[in-house]
C-alpha positions in Angstrom: 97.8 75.7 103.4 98.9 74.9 107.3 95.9 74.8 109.7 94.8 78.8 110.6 97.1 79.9 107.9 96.3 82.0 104.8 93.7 83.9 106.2 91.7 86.3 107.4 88.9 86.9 109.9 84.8 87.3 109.9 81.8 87.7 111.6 79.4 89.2 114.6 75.9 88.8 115.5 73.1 88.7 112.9 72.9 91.4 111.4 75.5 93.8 113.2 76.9 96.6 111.3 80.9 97.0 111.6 82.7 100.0 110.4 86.3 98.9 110.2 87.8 102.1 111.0 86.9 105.6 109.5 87.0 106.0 106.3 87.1 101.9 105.6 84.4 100.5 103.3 81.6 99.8 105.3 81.1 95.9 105.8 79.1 94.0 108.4 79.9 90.7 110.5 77.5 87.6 109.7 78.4 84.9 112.2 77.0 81.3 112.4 76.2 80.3 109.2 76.0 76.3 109.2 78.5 74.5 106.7 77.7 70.8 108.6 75.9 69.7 111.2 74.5 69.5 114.1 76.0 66.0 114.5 78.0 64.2 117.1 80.3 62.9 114.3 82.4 66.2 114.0 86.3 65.9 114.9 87.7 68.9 114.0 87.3 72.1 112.0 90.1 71.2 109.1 91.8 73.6 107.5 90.3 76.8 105.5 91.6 78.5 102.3 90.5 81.5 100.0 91.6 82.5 96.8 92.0 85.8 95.6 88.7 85.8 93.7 86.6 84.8 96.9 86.5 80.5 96.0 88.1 78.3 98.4 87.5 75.8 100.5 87.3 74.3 104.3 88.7 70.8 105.2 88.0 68.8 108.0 87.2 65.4 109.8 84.4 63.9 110.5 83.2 60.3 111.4 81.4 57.6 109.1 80.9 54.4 110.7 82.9 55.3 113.7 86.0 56.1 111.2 87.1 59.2 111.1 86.9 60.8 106.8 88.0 63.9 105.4 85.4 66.2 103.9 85.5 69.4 102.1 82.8 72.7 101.2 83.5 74.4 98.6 83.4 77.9 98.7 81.7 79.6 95.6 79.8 83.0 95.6 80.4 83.7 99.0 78.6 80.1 100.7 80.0 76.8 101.0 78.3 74.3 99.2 77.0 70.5 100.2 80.0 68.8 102.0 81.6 66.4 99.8 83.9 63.3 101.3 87.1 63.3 99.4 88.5 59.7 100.6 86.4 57.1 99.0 88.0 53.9 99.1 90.6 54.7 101.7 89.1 52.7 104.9 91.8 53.9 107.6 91.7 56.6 110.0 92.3 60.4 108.6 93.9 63.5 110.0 95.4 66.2 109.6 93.9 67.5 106.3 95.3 71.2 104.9 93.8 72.9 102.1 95.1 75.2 99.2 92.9 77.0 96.3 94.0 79.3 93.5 91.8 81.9 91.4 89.2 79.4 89.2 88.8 76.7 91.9 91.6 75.1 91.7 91.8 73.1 95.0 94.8 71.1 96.4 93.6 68.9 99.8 96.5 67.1 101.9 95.7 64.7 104.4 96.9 61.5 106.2 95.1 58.0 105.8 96.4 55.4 108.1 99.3 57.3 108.1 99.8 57.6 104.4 99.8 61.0 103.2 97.2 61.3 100.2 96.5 64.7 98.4 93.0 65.4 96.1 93.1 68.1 93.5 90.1 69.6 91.7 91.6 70.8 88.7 90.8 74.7 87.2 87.2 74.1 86.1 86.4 70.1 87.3 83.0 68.9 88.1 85.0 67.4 91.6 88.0 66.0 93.3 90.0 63.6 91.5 90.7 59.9 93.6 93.2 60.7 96.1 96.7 60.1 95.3 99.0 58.3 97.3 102.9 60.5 98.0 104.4 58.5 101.4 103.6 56.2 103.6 103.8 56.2 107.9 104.0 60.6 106.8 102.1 62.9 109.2 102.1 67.1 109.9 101.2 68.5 106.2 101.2 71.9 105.4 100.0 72.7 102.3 100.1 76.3 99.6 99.5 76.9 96.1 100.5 79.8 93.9 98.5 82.0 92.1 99.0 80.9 88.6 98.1 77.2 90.4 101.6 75.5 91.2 101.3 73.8 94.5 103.9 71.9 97.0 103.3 70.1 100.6 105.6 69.5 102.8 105.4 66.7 105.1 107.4 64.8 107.9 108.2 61.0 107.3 110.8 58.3 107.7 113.5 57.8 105.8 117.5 57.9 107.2 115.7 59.1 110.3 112.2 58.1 111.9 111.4 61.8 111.0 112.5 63.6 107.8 110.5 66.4 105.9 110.2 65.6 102.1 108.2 68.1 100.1 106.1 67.0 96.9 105.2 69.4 93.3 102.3 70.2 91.3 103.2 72.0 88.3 101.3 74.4 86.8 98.7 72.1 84.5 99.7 69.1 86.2 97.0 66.6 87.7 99.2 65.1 90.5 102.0 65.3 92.4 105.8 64.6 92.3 107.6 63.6 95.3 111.0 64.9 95.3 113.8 62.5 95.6 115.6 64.3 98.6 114.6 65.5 102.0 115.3 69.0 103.2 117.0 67.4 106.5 120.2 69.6 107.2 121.3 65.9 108.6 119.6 63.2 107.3 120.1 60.9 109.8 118.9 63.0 112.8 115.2 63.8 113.4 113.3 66.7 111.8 109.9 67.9 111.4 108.4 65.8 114.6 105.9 67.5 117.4 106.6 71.3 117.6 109.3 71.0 114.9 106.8 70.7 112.1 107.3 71.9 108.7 105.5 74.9 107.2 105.8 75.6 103.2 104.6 79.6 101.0 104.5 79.5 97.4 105.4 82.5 95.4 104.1 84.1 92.3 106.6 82.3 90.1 105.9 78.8 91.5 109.2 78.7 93.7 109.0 78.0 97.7 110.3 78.7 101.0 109.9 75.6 103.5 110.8 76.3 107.0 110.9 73.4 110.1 112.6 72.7 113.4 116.0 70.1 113.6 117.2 69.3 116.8 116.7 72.5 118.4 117.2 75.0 115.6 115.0 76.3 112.7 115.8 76.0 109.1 114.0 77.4 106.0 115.6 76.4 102.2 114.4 77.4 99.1 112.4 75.0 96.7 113.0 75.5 92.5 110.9 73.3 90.8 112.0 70.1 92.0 115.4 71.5 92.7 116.1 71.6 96.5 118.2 75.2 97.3 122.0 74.2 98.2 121.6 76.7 100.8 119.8 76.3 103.8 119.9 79.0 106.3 119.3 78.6 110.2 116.9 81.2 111.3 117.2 81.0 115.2 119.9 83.7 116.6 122.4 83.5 119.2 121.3 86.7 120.6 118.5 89.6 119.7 118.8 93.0 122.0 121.7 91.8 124.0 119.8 88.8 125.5 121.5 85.4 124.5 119.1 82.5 122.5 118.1 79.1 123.1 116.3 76.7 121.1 113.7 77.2 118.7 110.7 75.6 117.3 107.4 76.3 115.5 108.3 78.6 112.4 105.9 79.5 110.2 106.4 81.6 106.6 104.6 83.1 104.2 106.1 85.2 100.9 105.6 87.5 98.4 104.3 87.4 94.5 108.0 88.4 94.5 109.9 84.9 95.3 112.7 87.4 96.5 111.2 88.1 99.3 109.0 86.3 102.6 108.9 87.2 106.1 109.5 83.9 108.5 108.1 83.8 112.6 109.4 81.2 115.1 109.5 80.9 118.8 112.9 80.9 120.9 113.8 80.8 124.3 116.3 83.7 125.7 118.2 83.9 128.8 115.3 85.7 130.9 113.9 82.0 131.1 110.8 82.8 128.6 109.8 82.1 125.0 109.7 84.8 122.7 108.9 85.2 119.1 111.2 86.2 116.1 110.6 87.2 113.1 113.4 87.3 110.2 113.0 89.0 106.6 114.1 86.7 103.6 115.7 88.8 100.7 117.2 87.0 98.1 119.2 84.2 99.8 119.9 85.5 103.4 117.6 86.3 106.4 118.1 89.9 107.8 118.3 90.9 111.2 115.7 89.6 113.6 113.4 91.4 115.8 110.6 90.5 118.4 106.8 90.5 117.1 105.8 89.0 120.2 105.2 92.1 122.3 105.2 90.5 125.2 108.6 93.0 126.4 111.6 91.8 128.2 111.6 89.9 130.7 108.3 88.6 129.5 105.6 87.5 132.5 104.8 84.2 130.5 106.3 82.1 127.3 105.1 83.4 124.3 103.9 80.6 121.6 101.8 79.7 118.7 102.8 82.3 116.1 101.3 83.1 113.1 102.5 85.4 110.2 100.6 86.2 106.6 101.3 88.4 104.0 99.9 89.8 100.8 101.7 89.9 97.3 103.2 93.2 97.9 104.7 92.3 101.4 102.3 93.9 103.7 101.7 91.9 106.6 100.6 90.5 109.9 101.7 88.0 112.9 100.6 87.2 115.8 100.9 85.0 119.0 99.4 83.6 122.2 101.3 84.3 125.1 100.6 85.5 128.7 96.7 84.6 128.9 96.3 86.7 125.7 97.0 87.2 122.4 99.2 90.0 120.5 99.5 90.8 116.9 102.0 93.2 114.8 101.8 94.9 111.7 104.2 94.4 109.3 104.1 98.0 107.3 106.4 98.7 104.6 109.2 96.0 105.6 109.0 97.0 109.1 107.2 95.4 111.9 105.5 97.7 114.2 105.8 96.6 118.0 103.2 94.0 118.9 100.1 95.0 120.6 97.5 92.7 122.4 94.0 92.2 121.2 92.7 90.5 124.1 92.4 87.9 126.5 93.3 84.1 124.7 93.1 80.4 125.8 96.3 78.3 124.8 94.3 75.6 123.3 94.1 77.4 120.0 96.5 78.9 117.8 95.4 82.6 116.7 94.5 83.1 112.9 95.8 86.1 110.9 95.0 87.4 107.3 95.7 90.9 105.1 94.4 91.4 102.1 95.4 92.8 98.9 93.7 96.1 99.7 95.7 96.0 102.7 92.9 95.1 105.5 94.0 93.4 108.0 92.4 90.7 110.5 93.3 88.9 113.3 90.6 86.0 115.1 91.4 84.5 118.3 89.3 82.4 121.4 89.4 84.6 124.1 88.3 81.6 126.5 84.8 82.6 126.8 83.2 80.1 124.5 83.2 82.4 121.6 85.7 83.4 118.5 86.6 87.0 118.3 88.5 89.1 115.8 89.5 92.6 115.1 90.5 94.2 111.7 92.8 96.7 111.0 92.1 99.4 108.5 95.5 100.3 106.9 96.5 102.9 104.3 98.9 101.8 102.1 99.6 105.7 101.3 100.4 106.2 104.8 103.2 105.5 107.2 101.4 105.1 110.4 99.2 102.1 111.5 96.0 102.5 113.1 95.4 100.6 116.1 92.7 97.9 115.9 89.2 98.0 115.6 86.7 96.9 118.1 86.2 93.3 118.8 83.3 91.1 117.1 82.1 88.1 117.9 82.5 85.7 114.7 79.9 82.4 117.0 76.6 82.4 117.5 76.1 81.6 121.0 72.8 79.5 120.5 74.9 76.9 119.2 77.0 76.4 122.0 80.6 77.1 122.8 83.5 76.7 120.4 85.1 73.7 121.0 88.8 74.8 121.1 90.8 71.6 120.4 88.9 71.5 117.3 90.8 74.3 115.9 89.4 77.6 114.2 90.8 79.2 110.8 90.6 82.3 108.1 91.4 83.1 105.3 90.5 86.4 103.1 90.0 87.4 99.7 91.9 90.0 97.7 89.2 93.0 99.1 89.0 91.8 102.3 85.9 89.7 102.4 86.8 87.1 105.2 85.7 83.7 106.8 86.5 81.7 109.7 85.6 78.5 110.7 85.0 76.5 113.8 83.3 73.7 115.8 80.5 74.7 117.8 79.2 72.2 120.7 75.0 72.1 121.7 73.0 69.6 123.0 72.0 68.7 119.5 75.4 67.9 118.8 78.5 69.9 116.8 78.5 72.2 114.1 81.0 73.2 112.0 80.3 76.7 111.6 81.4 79.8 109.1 81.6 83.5 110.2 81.8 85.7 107.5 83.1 89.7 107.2 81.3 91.4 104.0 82.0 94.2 102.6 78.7 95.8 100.8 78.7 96.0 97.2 80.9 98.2 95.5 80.4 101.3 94.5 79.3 101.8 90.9 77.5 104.4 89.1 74.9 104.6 86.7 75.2 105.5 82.6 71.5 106.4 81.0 71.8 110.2 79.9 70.0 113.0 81.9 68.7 114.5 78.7 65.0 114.2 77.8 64.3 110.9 76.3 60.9 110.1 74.3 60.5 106.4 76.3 57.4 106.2 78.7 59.5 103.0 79.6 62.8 104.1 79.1 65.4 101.7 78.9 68.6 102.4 82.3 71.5 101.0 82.6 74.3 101.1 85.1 77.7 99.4 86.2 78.0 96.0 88.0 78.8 96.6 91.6 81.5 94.7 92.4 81.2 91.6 94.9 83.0 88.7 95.0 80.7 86.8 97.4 78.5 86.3 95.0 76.2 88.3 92.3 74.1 91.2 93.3 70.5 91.8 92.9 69.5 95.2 91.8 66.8 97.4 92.4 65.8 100.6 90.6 63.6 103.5 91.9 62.5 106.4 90.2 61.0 109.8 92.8 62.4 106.9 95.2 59.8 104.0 94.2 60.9 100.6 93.1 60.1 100.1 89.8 61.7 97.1 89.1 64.4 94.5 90.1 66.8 92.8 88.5 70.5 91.2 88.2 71.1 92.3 85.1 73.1 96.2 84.5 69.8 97.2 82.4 66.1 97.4 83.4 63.2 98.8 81.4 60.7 99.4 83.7 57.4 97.4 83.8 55.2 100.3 83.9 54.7 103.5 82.1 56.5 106.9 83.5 54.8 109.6 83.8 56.4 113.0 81.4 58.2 115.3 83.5 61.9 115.4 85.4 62.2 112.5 87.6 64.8 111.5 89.7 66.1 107.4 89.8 68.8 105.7 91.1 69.8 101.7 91.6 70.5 99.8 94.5 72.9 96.6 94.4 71.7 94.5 97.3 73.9 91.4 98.3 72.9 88.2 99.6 72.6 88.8 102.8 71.3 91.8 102.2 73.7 94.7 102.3 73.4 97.1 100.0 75.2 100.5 98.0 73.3 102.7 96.1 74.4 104.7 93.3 73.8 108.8 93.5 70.3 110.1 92.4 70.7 111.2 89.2 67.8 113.4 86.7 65.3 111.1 84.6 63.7 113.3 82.0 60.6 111.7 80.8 58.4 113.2 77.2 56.9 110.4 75.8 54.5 113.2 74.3 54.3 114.5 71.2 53.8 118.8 70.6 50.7 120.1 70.2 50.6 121.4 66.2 48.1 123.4 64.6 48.8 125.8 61.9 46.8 128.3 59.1 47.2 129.3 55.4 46.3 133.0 54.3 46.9 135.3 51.5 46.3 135.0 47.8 46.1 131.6 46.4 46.8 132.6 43.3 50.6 131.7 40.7 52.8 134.2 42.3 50.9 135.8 44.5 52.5 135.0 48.4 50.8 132.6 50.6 51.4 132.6 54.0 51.9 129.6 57.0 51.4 130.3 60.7 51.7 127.6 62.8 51.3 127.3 66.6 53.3 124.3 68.2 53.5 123.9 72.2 55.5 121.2 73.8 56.2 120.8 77.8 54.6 124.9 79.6 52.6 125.6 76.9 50.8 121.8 76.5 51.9 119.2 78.1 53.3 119.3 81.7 57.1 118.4 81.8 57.3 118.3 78.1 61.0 118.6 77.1 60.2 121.4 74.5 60.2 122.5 71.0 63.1 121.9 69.2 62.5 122.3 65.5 59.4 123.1 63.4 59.0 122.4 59.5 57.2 123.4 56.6 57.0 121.6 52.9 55.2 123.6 50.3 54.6 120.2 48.1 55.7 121.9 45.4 59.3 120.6 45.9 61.0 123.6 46.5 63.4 124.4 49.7 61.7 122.7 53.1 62.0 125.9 56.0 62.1 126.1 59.2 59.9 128.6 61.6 56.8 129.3 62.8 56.1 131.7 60.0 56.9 131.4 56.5 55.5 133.5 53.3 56.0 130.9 49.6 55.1 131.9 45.8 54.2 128.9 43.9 55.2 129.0 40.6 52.3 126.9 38.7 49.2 126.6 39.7 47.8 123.2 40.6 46.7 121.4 44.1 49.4 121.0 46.8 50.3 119.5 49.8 51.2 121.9 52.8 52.9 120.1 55.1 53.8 121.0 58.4 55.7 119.0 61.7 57.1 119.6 64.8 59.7 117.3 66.5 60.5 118.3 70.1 63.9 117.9 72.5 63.1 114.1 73.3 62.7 113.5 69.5 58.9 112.7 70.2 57.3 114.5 66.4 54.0 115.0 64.8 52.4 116.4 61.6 49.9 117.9 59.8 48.8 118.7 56.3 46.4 120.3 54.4 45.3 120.5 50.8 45.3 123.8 49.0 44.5 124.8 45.4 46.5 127.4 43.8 44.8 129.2 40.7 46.8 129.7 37.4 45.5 133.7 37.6 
């Protein structure tokens, strides 16, 4: 993944409550949470990449001994762990490091050593980065992406017939290193390609296949990878003319593409005859571009060049680019294949190149520096059942200003998870020195609902359960209340409460709380309590005699009549002891047939299942 690619936005102040848009999940901005630092040795703020299922990583430089190293955080349950340095035994200089993570945290990290390009993998599962391995020496400008199912490819620029060529290198599926393919992607060889503002850019589909884009001379290119199979057909992206105004040159693509290898969506900037830079985007189907159309919205003529763009997509094609241009920066939606005209966000410095994300569900972020010392970034809320696009939400600050203004040459990046959980990172400057520095957009836990029947139960503890709430920044904590009291906490979906409930209808419900604190609660539901058994008392009368009828009375109360909140009477039962037929009722007439002691017995089981009996001895005379 390129620098402030494959993302998508984050955070606020403290503890300030966002609302995306109306009818969004709710979600709150977290900004200046401390991945390294504070330290003078910080260089720059790397590269940042999510997966789908919320792990990822940030890479970045940072000095030891006056040498600039690369280091990556990890990130697992929603925070980065303990920076780890990933070029041991490399002693040069590094740059430029990129950074690429699949579902299971699988992590891919390019980067340049002395100007030898190096790439460490954590395989699916690993306890940590393998060594570095070596692809291609005097290389520089990596841009780096990995599939889902975990194939990966960087493309690079380095020498070969020219002093600049891009070559692109494989990682297959379960491999545990690269492959450098054999040729370069050069539509001439011998001519330079890749350099400055011509750099490459490379998106990875669903099927493992890629699209690398780059500049040569002064056109833009983009050719299919298949494997290790370079396409035969390279296609120039740059137009002679868009809307009646003739082209010029063109530089800085960028790329991304759906699950769907058919399909990607490619930006670039290119000069027109009204003197200014614009920026184009192009739709790849199959093996053609379609028509192109301006994203920059920026209008014609435009007051300023227009530069930096950005585009990102999500499996299914939804998307979003954006670029600096004008002293601000604009983004547009891209909205079932079409790109909506490009709207500005706010005032932008050009030292930084604006970050974009959507995710899976379709949320939408962009995250730019405005100039003021801070990061800012709006999100967009959009259906994917409708055809209109909202307009952006208000802007949050993702800094904390106690730590001192961003440093803008260090770079800032996103990147977003499949339910629109998002981070950015940064360099922050104090008098205690930098910080690298994580804003992070969280949704609150998912809704979820709880299972353990309403119907009277006979537990004075009785065991709840509920769903998981789903979050994946992390597990939830949950706490269940019953007549709105805590009665326990837990991050397991079952509790049995510590201490006994008293009979009677309750009402309880469970709250998942997050780590940082945000929580969902399910609806109150009934908790019907009789841990109590009936009351039972019954009497014998008539003749106790062989024959003669002998009568049973019996008075049972449960819940109005006894107990308060007692669920009832549901069944009462009397055995003669002589065998015969056990009835039901409160009254019952029996003619024993022998005489001889017996055993009356009689029991009571109420609506919880709570039961009790009694018995009493009788003698029945022969005559």
């Amino acid at each position: 993944m390129l620098p402030l690619r494959r993302c998508a936005l984050l955070a606020s102040t403290a503890a300030l409550a966002f609302l995306a848009q109306p009818g969004s999940a709710r979600a709150a901005v977290f900004p200046g949470e401390v991945v390294d630092g504070p330290t003078p040795e910080l260089i720059s703020a790397g590269d940042l990449d999510v997966a789908r299922d919320g792990t990822g990583a940030v890479a970045y430089v940072k000095r030891v001994g006056d040498v600039p190293h690369v280091f990556v955080a990890r990130l697992v349950n929603g925070a980065f762990l303990s920076p780890e340095r990933i070029d041991p035994g490399l002693g040069g200089a590094a740059s430029d490091p990129v950074v690429a993570a699949t579902d299971g945290g699988r992590v891919a990290v390019a980067f340049t050593s002395n100007g030898q390009l190096n790439v460490a993998l954590r395989p699916n599962g690993g306890s940590g980065f393998q060594p570095p391995q070596p692809i291609a020496d005097g290389a520089s400008r990596p841009s780096i992406d990995m599939s889902i199912n975990g194939v990966s490819y960087v493309s690079f620029t380095a020498p070969g017939q020219s002093p600049a060529d891009v070559r692109v290198a494989r990682l297959a599926r379960d491999a545990t290193g690269f492959a450098l393919l054999p040729d370069v992607l050069d539509i001439v060889p011998p001519r330079d390609a890749g350099d400055a503002a011509r750099r490459s850019q490379v998106a990875v589909s669903a099927d493992g296949t890629a699209v690398v884009v780059w500049g040569e001379a002064d056109r833009v290119y983009a050719r299919r990878v298949f494997g290790t199979r370079l396409s035969a057909a390279p296609q120039e992206l740059n137009v002679p003319a868009l809307d009646g105004h003739a082209g010029g040159g063109a530089d800085l693509p960028d790329i991304d593409i759906e699950d769907d290898s058919s399909y990607a969506w490619a930006v670039f900037r290119q000069g027109f005859d009204d003197g200014r830079a614009h920026v184009v985007a192009r739709r790849l189907v199959g093996s053609a571009f379609e028509a192109p159309v301006f994203v920059d919205g920026l209008g014609y003529p435009a007051p300023a060049d227009a530069t930096e763009p950005v585009i990102e997509l999500n499996g299914r094609g939804e998307g979003i680019a954006a670029t600096s241009g004008a002293g601000g920066v604009n983004a547009a939606i891209l909205h079932e294949d079409i790109f909506n005209p490009g709207k500005p966000l706010g005032a932008g410095t050009p030292l930084s190149r604006p970050a974009v994300g959507i995710a899976e569900n379709n949320d939408a972020f962009a995250a730019w520096l405005p100039g003021d010392g801070s990061v800012q970034i709006r999100p967009y809320d959009i259906d994917p059942a409708r055809r209109l696009v909202p307009p952006p939400g208000p802007a949050a600050a993702l800094s904390r200003p106690e730590f001192g203004p961003v440093v803008p040459a260090a770079g800032m990046d996103m990147a977003v998870n499949r339910v629109g959980d998002a981070s950015a990172v940064f360099l922050q400057e104090g008098a205690d020195g930098r910080r690298l520095v994580a804003g992070v957009f969280d949704r609150v836990p998912g809704a979820f609902r709880t299972f353990t029947t309403a119907k009277f139960r006979k537990f004075a503890r009785p065991p709840l359960s509920w769903q998981a709430s789903f979050d994946l920044l992390g597990a939830v904590k949950y706490r269940v209340e019953v007549d709105g009291q805590p009665v326990g906490e837990t991050t397991d979906t079952k509790l049995i409460p510590l201490n006994p409930i008293g009979d009677g209808e309750h009402t309880w419900r469970v709250v998942a709380i997050d780590r940082r604190g945000q929580s969902a609660a399910t609806p109150p539901r009934p908790l019907r309590v009789d841990a109590t058994a009936p009351e039972l008392s019954f009497r014998v009368t008539g003749s106790r005699k062989r024959g003669k009828p002998i009568k049973v009375a019996v008075t049972a109360a449960d819940g109005s009549l006894a107990t308060p909140g007692g669920s009832g009477i549901r069944t009462i039962r009397i055995s003669w002891g002589d065998k015969t037929r056990v009835v039901s009722g409160r009254r019952a007439t029996h003619r024993y047939a022998r005489g001889g002691k017996y055993t009356i017995r009689v029991s009571a089981t109420d609506v919880a299942g709570n039961a009790v009996a009694l018995t009493k001895r009788i003698t029945v005379k022969k005559k």
